[in-house]
C-alpha positions in Angstrom: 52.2 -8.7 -127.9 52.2 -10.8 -130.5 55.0 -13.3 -129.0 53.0 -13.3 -125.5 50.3 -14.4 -128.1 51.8 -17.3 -129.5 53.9 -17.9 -126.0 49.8 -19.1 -124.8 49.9 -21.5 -127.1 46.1 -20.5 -129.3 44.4 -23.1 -131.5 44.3 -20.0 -134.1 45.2 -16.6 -134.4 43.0 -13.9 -136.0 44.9 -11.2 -136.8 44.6 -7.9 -138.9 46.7 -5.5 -141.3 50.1 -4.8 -139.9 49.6 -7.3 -136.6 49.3 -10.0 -139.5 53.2 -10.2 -140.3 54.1 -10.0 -136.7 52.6 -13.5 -136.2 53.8 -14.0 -139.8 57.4 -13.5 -138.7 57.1 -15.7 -135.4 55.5 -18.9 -136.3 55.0 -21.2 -139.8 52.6 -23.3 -137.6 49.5 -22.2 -136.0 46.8 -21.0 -138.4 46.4 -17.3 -139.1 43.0 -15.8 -140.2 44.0 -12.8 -141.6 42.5 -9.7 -143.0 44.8 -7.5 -144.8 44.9 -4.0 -146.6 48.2 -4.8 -149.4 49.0 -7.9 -151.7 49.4 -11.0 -149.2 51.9 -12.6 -152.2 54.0 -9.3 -152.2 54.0 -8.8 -148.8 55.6 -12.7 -148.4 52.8 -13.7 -146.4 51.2 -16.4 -148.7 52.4 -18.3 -151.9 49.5 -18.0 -154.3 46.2 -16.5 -153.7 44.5 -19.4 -155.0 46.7 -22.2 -152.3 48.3 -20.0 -149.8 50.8 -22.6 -148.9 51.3 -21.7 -145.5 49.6 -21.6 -142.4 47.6 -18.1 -143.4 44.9 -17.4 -145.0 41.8 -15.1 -145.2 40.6 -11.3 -147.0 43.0 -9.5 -148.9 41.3 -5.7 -148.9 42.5 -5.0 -152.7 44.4 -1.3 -152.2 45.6 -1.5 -155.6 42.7 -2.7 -157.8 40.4 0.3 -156.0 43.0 3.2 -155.3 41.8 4.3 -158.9 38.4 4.8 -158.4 38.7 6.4 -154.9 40.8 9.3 -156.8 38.1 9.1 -159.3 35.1 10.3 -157.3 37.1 12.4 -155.7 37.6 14.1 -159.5 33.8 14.0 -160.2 33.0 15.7 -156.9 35.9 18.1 -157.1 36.7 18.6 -161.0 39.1 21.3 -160.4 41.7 18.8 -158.1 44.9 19.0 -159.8 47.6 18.5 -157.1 47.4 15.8 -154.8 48.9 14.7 -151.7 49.3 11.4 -150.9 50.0 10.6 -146.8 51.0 7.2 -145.7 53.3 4.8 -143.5 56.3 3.7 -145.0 56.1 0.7 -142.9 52.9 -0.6 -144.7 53.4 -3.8 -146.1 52.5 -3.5 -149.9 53.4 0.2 -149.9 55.5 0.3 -153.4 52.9 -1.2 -155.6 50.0 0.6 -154.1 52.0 3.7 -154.0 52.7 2.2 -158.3 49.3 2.2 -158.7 48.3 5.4 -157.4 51.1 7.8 -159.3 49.6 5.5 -162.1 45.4 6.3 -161.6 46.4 10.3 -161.3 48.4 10.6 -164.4 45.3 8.5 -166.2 43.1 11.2 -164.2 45.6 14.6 -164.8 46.5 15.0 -161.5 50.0 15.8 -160.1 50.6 13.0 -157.2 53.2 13.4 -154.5 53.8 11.0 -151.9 54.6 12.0 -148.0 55.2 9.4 -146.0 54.7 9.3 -142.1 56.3 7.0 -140.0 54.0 8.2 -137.3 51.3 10.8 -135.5 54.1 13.0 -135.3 54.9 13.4 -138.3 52.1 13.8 -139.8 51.5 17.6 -139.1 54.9 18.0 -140.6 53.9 15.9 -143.7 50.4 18.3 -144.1 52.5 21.9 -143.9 54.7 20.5 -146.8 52.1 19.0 -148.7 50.1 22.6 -148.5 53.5 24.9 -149.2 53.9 22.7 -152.2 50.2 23.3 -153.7 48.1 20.6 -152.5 44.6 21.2 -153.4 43.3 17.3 -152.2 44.6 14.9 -149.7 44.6 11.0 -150.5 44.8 8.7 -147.2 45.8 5.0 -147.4 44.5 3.2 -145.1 47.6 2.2 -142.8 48.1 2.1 -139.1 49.4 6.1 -139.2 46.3 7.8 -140.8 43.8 5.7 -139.0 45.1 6.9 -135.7 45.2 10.6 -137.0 42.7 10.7 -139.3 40.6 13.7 -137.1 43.8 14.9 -137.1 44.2 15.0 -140.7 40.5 15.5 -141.5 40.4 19.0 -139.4 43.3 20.3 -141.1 41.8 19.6 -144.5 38.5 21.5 -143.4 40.1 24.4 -141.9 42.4 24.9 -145.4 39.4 23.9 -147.7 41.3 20.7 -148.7 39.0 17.7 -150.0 40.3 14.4 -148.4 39.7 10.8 -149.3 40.1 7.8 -147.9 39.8 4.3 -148.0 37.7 3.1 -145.4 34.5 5.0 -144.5 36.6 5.6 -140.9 37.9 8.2 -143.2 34.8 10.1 -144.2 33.0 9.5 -140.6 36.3 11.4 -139.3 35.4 14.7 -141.4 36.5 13.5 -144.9 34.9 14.2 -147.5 34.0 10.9 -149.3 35.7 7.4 -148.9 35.6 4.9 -151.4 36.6 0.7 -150.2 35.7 -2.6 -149.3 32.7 -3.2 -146.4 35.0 -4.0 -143.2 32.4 -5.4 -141.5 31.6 -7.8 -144.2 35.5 -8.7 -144.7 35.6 -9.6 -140.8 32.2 -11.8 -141.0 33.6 -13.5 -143.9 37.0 -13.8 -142.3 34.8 -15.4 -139.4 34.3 -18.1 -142.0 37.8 -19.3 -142.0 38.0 -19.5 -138.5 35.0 -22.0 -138.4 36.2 -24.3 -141.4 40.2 -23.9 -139.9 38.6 -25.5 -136.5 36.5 -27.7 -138.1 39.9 -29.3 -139.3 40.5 -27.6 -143.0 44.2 -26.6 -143.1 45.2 -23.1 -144.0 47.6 -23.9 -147.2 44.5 -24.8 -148.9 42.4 -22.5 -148.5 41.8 -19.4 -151.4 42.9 -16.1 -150.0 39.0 -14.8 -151.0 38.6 -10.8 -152.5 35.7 -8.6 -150.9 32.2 -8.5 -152.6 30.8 -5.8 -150.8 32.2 -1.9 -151.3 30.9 1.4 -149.9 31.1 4.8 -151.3 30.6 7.4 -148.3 30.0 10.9 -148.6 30.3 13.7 -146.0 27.8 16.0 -147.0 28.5 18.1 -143.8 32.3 18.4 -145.3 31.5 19.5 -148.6 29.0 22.1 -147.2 31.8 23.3 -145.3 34.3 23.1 -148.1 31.7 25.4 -150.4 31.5 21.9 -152.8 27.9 20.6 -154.4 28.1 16.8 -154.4 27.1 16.0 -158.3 23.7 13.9 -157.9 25.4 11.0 -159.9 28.0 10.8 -156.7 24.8 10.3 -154.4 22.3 8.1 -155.9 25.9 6.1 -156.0 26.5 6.6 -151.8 25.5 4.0 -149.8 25.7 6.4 -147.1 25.6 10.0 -146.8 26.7 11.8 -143.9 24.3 14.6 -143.3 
């Protein structure tokens, strides 16, 4: 797709997460507005955040600076979490240091972290059965390609073995999850709209910033935890800026 893409010859290409390095890999010339989940300078997208360098720029979604706090309020809703599993594709770019960062935030937190990766829907009810044989008691989902496209999957299976799930998008918790924790999509795509105009206009994508989000949203699935037999602690929802009733 994305070589019949470039094959048309665009002024631009806006492109998101894992779509990004398939342009990436296929042409240094036409711009690239990207937004994207893991570290753009790990990944080997951009130079610098601060003067990409290349021909892409645009929102960097900052998995490793907020993987902390997602497992966080998933402690203060669920105090007694000890175990958790940790489901996501291997192909992610950015996957060692936000899986780093993760092991890291549960240790802080004195939770047990295991990682199960899943290279794809099929293996994810594989991954689930392992993670529950081996004591699970949460689920963490990064947001990646895999648990996107399964995340009913996923979210039903945590409900039906009284498992509290938490993601990083509010996709997540609007599948049956129990709370998600991350940066406002919406507002990342408006802002990556931004760099499309100026790019046009005739700015060149080398110079400019890779920019952060401004705008997160913590989402809780009251109908989840109802089912789940958990109280949301009121300090978790004056906090929400959405609660799913």
């Amino acid at each position: 797709m994305a070589a019949d893409a470039i094959a048309s010859k665009p002024d631009l290409i806006y492109a998101q997460h894992g779509a990004v390095s398939a342009f990436a890999k296929l042409t240094k010339t036409i711009p690239i507005v990207a937004v994207f989940s893991a570290d753009m300078v790990e990944a080997g997208l951009v130079q610098r955040l601060a003067r990409p360098g290349g021909n892409i720029t645009g929102v960097q979604l900052m998995n490793n600076e907020l993987v902390g706090k997602r497992i966080e309020v998933l402690k203060e809703i669920v105090p007694s979490v000890k175990r958790l599993a940790v489901l996501a594709w291997p192909g992610h770019p950015g996957l060692n240091s936000e899986r780093d960062a993760t092991m890291a935030a549960a240790r802080q937190l004195g939770v047990s972290a295991s990682f199960y990766p899943v290279s794809n829907i099929q293996e994810v009810d594989a991954a689930l059965d392992a993670a529950r044989a081996a004591g699970a008691d949460s689920l963490l989902l990064f947001p990646d390609p895999v648990t996107l496209a399964s995340r009913e999957r996923i979210a039903a299976f945590a409900l039906r073995h009284k498992i509290p799930l938490v993601g990083g998008w509010d996709n997540y918790a609007l599948a049956g999850g129990l709370v998600s924790y991350g940066p406002d999509l919406r507002e990342a795509w408006r802002r990556a709209a931004s760099f499309v105009d100026r790019i046009l206009k005739g700015a060149a994508p080398s110079s400019l910033p890779i920019e952060m989000p401004t705008l997160f949203e913590l989402v809780v699935n009251r109908k989840t935890a109802k089912a789940l037999g958990v109280k949301i602690p009121q300090t978790v929802l004056v906090r929400a800026d959405r609660v799913i009733e």
